[in-house]
Each structure stands twice: as structure tokens, then as C-alpha cells.
C-alpha positions in Angstrom: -3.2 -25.7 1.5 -2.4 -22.8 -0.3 -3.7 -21.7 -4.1 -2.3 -23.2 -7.4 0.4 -21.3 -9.0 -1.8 -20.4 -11.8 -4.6 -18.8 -8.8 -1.6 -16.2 -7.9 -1.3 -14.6 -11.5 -5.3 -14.4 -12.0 -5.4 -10.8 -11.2 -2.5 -9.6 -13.4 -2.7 -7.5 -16.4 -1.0 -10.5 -18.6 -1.3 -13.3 -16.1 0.9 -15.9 -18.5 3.8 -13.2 -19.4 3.9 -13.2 -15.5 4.0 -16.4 -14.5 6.9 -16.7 -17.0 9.1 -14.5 -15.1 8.4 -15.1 -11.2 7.0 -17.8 -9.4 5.7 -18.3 -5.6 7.7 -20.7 -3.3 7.2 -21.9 0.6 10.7 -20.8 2.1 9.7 -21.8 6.1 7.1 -22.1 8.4 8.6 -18.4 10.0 8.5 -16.5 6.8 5.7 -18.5 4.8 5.9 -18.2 1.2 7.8 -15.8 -1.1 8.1 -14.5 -4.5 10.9 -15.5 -6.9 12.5 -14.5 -10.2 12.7 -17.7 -12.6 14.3 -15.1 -15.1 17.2 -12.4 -15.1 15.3 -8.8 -14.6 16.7 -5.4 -15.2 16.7 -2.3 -12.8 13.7 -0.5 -13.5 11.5 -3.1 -15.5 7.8 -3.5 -14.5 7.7 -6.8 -13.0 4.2 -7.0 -13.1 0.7 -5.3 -13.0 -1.6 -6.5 -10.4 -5.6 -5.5 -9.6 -7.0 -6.3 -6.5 -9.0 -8.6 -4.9 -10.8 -5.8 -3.3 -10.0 -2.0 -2.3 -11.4 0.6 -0.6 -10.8 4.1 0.1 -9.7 5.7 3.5 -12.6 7.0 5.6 -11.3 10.1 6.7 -9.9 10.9 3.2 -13.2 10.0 1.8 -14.5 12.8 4.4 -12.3 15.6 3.8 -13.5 15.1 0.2 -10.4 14.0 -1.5 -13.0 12.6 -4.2 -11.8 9.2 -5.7 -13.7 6.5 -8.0 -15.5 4.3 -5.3 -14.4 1.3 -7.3 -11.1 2.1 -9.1 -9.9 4.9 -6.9 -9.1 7.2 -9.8 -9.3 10.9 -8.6 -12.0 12.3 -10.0 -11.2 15.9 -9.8 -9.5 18.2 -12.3 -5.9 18.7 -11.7 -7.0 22.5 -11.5 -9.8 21.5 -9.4 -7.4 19.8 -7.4 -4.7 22.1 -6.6 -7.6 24.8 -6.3 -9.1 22.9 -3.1 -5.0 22.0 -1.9 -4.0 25.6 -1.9 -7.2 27.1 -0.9 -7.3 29.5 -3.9 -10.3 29.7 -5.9 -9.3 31.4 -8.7 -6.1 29.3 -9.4 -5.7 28.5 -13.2 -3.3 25.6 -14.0 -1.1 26.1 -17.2 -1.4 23.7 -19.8 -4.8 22.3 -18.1 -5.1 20.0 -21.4 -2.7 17.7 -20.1 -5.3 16.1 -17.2 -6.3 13.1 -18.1 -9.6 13.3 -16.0 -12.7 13.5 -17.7 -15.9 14.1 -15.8 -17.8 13.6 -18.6 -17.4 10.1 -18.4 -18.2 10.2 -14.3 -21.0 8.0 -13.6 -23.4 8.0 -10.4 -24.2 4.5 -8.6 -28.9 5.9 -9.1 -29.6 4.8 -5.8 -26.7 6.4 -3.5 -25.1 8.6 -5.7 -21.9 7.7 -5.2 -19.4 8.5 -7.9 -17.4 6.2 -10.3 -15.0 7.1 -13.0 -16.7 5.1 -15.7 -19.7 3.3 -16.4 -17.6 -0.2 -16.1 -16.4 0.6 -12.7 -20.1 1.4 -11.8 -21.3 -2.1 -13.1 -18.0 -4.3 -11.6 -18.8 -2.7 -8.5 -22.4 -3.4 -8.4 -21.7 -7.1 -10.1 -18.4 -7.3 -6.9 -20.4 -5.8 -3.7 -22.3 -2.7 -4.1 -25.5 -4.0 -4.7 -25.4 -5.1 -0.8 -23.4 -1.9 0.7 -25.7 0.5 -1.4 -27.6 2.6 1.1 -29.9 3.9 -1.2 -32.0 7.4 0.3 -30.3 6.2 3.7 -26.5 7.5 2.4 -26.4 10.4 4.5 -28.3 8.7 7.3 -26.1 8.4 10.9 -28.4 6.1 12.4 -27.7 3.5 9.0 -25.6 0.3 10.7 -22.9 0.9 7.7 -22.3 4.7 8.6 -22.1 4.0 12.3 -19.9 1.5 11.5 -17.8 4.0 9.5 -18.2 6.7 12.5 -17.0 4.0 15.0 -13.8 3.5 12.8 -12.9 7.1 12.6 -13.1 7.5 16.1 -10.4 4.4 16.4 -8.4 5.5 13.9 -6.9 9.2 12.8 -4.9 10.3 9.9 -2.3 9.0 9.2 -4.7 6.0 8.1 -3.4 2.7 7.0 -6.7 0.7 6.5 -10.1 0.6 6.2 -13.0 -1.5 7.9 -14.3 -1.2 4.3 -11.8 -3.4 3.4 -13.5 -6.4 5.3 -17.2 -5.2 4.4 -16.5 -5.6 1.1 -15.0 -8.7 1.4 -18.2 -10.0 2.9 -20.3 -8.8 0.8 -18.3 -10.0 -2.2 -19.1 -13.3 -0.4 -22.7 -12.6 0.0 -23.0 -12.0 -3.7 -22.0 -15.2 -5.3 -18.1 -14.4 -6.1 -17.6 -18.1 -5.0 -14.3 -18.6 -6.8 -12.9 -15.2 -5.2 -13.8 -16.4 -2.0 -11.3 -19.9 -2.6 -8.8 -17.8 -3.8 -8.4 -15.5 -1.0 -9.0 -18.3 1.6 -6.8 -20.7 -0.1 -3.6 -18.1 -0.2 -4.2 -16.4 3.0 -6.3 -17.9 6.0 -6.5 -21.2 4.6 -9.7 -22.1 5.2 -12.9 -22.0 3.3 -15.6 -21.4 5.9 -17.4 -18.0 6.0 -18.7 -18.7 9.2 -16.0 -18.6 10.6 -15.5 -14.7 9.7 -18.4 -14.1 12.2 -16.8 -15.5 15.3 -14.3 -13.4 17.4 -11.9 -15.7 16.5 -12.5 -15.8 12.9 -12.9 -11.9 12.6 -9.4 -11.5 14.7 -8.2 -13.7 11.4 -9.6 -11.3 8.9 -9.1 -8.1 11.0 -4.9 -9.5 10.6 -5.1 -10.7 7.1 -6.3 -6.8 6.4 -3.8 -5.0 8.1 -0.7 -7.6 7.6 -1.2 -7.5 3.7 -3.1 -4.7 3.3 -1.0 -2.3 0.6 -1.4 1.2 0.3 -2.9 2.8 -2.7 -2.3 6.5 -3.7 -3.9 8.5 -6.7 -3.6 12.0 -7.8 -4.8 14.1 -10.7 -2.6 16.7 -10.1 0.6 14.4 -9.6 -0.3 12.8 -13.2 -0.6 16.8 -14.0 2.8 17.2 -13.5 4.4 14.0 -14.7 2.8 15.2 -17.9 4.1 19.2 -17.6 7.8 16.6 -16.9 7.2 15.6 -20.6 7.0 18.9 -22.6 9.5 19.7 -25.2 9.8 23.5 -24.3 12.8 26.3 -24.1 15.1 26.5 -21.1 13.1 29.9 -20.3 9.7 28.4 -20.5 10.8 25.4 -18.7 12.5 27.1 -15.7 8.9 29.4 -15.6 7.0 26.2 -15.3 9.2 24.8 -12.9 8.7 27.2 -10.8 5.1 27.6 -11.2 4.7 23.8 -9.9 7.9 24.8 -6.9 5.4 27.3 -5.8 2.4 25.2 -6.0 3.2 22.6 -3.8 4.6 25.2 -1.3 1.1 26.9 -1.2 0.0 23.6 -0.7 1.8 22.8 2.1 0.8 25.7 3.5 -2.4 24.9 2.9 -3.0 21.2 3.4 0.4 19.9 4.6 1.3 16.3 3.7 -2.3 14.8 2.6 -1.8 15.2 -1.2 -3.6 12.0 -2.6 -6.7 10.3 -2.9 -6.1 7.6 -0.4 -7.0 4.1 0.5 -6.0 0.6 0.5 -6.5 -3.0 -1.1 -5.6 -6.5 -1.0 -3.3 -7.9 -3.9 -3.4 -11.6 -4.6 0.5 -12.0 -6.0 1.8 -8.8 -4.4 1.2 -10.2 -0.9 3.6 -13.1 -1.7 6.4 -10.2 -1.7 8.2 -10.3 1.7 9.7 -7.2 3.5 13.9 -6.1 3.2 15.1 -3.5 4.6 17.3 -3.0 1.2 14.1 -4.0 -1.2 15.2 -5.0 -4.4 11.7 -3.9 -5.9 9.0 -1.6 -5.5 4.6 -0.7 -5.7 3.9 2.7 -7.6 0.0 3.5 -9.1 1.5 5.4 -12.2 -2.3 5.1 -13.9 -3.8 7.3 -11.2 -6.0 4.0 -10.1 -5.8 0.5 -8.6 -3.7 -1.0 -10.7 -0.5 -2.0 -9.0 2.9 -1.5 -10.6 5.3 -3.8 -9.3 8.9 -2.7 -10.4 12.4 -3.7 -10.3 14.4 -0.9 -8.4 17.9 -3.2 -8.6 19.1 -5.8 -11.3 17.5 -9.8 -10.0 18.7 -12.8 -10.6 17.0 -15.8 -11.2 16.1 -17.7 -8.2 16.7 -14.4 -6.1 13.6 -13.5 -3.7 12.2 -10.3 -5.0 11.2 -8.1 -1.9 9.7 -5.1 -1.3 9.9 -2.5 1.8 7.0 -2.1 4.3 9.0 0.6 5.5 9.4 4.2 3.5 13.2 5.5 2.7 13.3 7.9 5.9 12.4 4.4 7.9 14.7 2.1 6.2 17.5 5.0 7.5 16.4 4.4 11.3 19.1 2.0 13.5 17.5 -1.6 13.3 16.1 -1.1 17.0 14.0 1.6 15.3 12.5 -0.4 12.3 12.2 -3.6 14.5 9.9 -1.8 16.1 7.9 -0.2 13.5 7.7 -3.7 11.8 6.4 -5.1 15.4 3.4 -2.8 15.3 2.2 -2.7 12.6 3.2 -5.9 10.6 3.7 -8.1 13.8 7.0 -9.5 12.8 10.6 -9.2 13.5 12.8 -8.6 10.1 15.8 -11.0 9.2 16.8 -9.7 5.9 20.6 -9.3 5.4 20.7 -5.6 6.4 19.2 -6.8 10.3 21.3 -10.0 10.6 24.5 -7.8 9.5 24.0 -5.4 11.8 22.6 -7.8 14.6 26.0 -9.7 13.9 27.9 -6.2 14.2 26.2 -5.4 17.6 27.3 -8.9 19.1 30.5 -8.5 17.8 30.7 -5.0 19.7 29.1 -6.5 22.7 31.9 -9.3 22.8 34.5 -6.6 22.9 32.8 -4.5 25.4 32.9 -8.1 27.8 36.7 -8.6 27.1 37.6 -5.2 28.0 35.4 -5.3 31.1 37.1 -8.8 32.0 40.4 -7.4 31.2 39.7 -4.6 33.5 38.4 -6.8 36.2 41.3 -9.1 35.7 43.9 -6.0 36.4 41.9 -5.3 39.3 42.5 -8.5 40.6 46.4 -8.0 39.7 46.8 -4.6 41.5 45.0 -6.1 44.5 47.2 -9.1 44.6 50.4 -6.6 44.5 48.8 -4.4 47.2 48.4 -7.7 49.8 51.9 -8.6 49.1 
């Protein structure tokens, strides 16, 4: 059965405010359940703010040292130490450099592994969530450790562009193994519906979790230097100072295509207890942004919603949702193992029977001259 209503708002930032706006309804046995508004809500308002069950940085982005909390995924660089790695330039200064919000003085080491957390609380929820059983200790850097082969064997399956991790799952187990009993029911009860760990260990039962991973998995994107420039977007400053500045940051991110090309962001992915419940449109009425440069999901209204309307999100980004329907049908089949039926599909499913009915009737009402001319000929 799945969760109690008051289990879906757990991880939000002001779980009763939430539950006041939006509840979680069954809509079919195809679809599953979906999220609802239960009150009018403006274009642009945050609908909610959400932390996850459990997150985990992108192996390959991890590699390439885009360098990001190990709990939080806050980017732990500099925004000048940023754009100085992304543009290969050494010596770039950043104007303005006290508007990043980093502060590596507050950076704390796991003593054991040494890896790196934006804060002494991220350190000890990670340790109290799952790190004390994924710490490797002195064996970090060892390739023959079981954890870092399992890591090499997921890099070799999967290349940039990434979309999960395998992390994902370890750290769901070993949130099991240390005691977090009541997240365990609340992930079973709202998404495989059953509260047997053993069953995680069969192929079955690890098919299940492998799907619940990469079916409700969302992305999660952080960036000093983005947060840089949001800031520099703040300034009160002349037209002439402005337009300088502007085109500082114009040129910046051209050297950094240059330089890097599209992989900007510390990346990775986690699991969101009430975000899951949103289901995909082609013409979403909401969206997920990371404006705090970490975890926490932002969950906003891109279009006015009604009450009792189903707020839904895009799996697909804007240059997608542009495709012909053949196109995202098949995106949405490969990676997400379902066929869309939102209003934009079933209008233009209905538009491409409607054409295919015409195209018969003209063919018939060629054949049917055919017939005509040949019936004139015999005579």
C-alpha cells in the first residue's frame, strides 16, 4: 500500500505549509499516483522545497574533479577557482570575487577517507545516513577495494552524458544497514511496495531497485560560479559598468566552451520522496531548479494552477519537448519506460489519425475513379 499523506511531506522544508497546498492522489493503475493542487497557485511561486531521501554524485563528474560536498553536493570550489579550472587559465581573476558564497573555511574532511563536505553537519548526517559503512578508510585510492571496482565497472557501462549513479543504490543499502528503519518504510511503502530487504539481493529484487533509481531518479546540478553570476545579475551599477561586466561573463563562458564544452556543473542525482509523485507533460505546468547551489530541490510553478489541477513536470528538456511526438515517445521509452498521454501527445495523436483518415478517403476516392474509367473503357 502506499505511504500516508503525511510520509510524502516528511522531507520538505515546511512539511505542514506543503501539505496545505498539494496533496498526492491514485489517478489509474497505468499512470499510478499523482500530485495535485488543493489551492489556486501563481506562475512562478515555489511550490515546495524538498531534500532527498538519498543523493549521490556522478562518477565521472566526481573524476574529472568537478569537486562537490559528498553529502549536500554544494560545489566546493571558488567561483574563481571554478572558472580558472573551466577555461584552463591559471591566472584568471574574477571581478567582484566577494560575491561567492563558498567558504572553504568551513570545508570539513570525513578523518578516515578524506573525503570532503561543505560543513561539519553534512559530515556528521552523512556518517549518522551511510558513510560509516561506505568509508574506505586508507583503502580510498585502492583499485582492488570491492566499492571502487564497483565504481570502475559503472564507468565503463556508462559515459558522460550520465543520468545516474550505482551510488545511488549503495547508499540506499547502507542507509538500511545502519538502522534508518523508518526511511527504509518510507521508500518501500511509496515506491516498490514492499518491506523486505532481502529481496534487494535477488536478481529480481535488484532489477526493482535498479528501475526505481533510474525511473525516479532527478537530476541535481550545482555551481559556484552560476551562483557567481546570479549575484554579478544583482548589482546596482551604471549602464557602462554593467555592459563591461556583461561582457566579462559573455566572454567567460565562451572560453569555457572552448575549454570544457557543455559540463559546467557539479553533477549527480537523488531520489525525492514528494517530487516523484510529479508525473511527466510535455507542456509541464511546473518545474525542479537547485537555486541554493545544493540538494535542496525547488519545485516551482512555471504556469498559473488551479485547484484540483495535476501539477507536472517535464522529463524532457525544452529542445526535447520541441521534437515531433515520435521523437519524445521515444526518448520517454528509453529512458523512463513509458509512453506519454498528456494533452500535447493525445492532440497530436488525434491530428495524425485525423490526417491518416483523409489520406484513406482520397486513396479510395482514387481507387473508386479507377474503377469508373475502367467501367467506361469496357463499354
Amino acid at each position: 500500500m502506499a505511504a500516508p499523506q503525511d510520509d510524502m511531506f516528511s522531507f520538505c522544508v515546511e512539511p505542514t505549509k506543503v501539505s496545505n497546498y498539494v496533496e498526492v492522489k491514485f489517478i489509474d493503475k497505468i499512470k499510478g499516483k499523482g500530485l495535485f493542487a488543493k489551492k489556486a497557485i501563481k506562475k512562478g511561486d515555489t511550490i515546495f522545497v524538498e531534500r532527498p531521501l538519498v543523493s549521490a554524485q556522478f562518477l565521472w563528474n566526481s573524476l574529472y574533479k568537478y569537486k562537490a560536498c559528498e553529502y549536500c553536493l554544494r560545489a566546493l570550489e571558488t567561483a574563481e577557482d571554478n572558472a580558472r579550472r573551466l577555461t584552463g587559465i591559471p591566472g584568471l581573476s574574477l571581478p567582484h570575487p566577494e560575491l561567492c558564497s563558498v567558504c572553504p573555511e568551513m570545508h570539513q574532511a570525513c578523518p578516515q577517507c578524506q573525503v570532503m563536505y561543505c560543513s561539519i553537519e553534512c559530515r556528521q548526517s552523512a556518517a549518522d545516513q551511510y558513510h560509516r559503512t561506505l568509508c574506505l578508510g586508507s583503502s580510498q585510492d585502492d583499485p582492488d577495494h570491492p566499492i571502487n571496482k564497483l565504481k570502475d565497472a559503472w564507468r565503463s557501462m556508462h559515459y558522460p552524458p550520465e543520468t545516474t549513479s550505482i551510488m545511488l543504490m549503495a547508499r540506499m543499502v547502507a542507509t538500511i544497514k545502519q538502522g534508518q528503519l523508518t526511511l527504509l518504510r518510507t521508500l518501500f511503502a511509496t515506491a516498490l511496495y514492499d518491506d523486505q530487504l532481502s529481496r534487494w539481493f535477488t536478481p529480481v529484487g535488484f532489477c526493482s531497485l535498479f528501475s526505481l533509481v533510474g525511473t525516479n531518479g532527478q537530476g541535481i546540478g550545482t555551481s559556484s560560479l552560476s551562483k557567481w553570476v546570479h549575484a554579478c545579475d544583482a548589482l546596482e551599477l551604471t549602464s557602462q559598468q554593467r555592459e563591461q561586466l556583461d561582457f566579462f561573463i559573455d566572454q567567460l563562458y565562451k572560453d569555457i566552451e572552448k575549454e570544457t564544452g557543455d559540463f559546467l556543473n557539479c553533477e549527480g542525482s537523488g531520489l525525492f520522496l514528494l517530487q516523484s509523485s510529479c508525473n511527466h507533460s510535455c507542456i509541464p505546468n511546473a518545474e525542479a531548479s537547485f537555486p541554493n547551489n545544493n540538494f535542496l530541490l525547488h519545485l516551482s510553478a512555471i504556469g498559473d494552477i488551479n485547484p484540483g489541477e495535476e501539477i507536472c513536470i517535464s522529463y524532457l528538456d525544452c529542445c526535447q519537448r520541441d521534437r515531433s511526438r515520435h521523437s519524445r515517445h521515444k526518448i520517454l521509452r528509453e529512458n523512463y519506460l513509458f509512453v506519454c498521454s498528456c494533452p500535447k501527445c493525445v492532440s497530436q495523436m488525434d491530428e495524425l489519425d485525423l490526417t491518416s483518415d483523409e489520406e484513406e478517403g482520397e486513396a479510395e476516392g482514387e481507387t473508386e475513379g479507377d474503377d469508373m474509367e475502367d467501367e467506361m473503357t469496357d463499354v
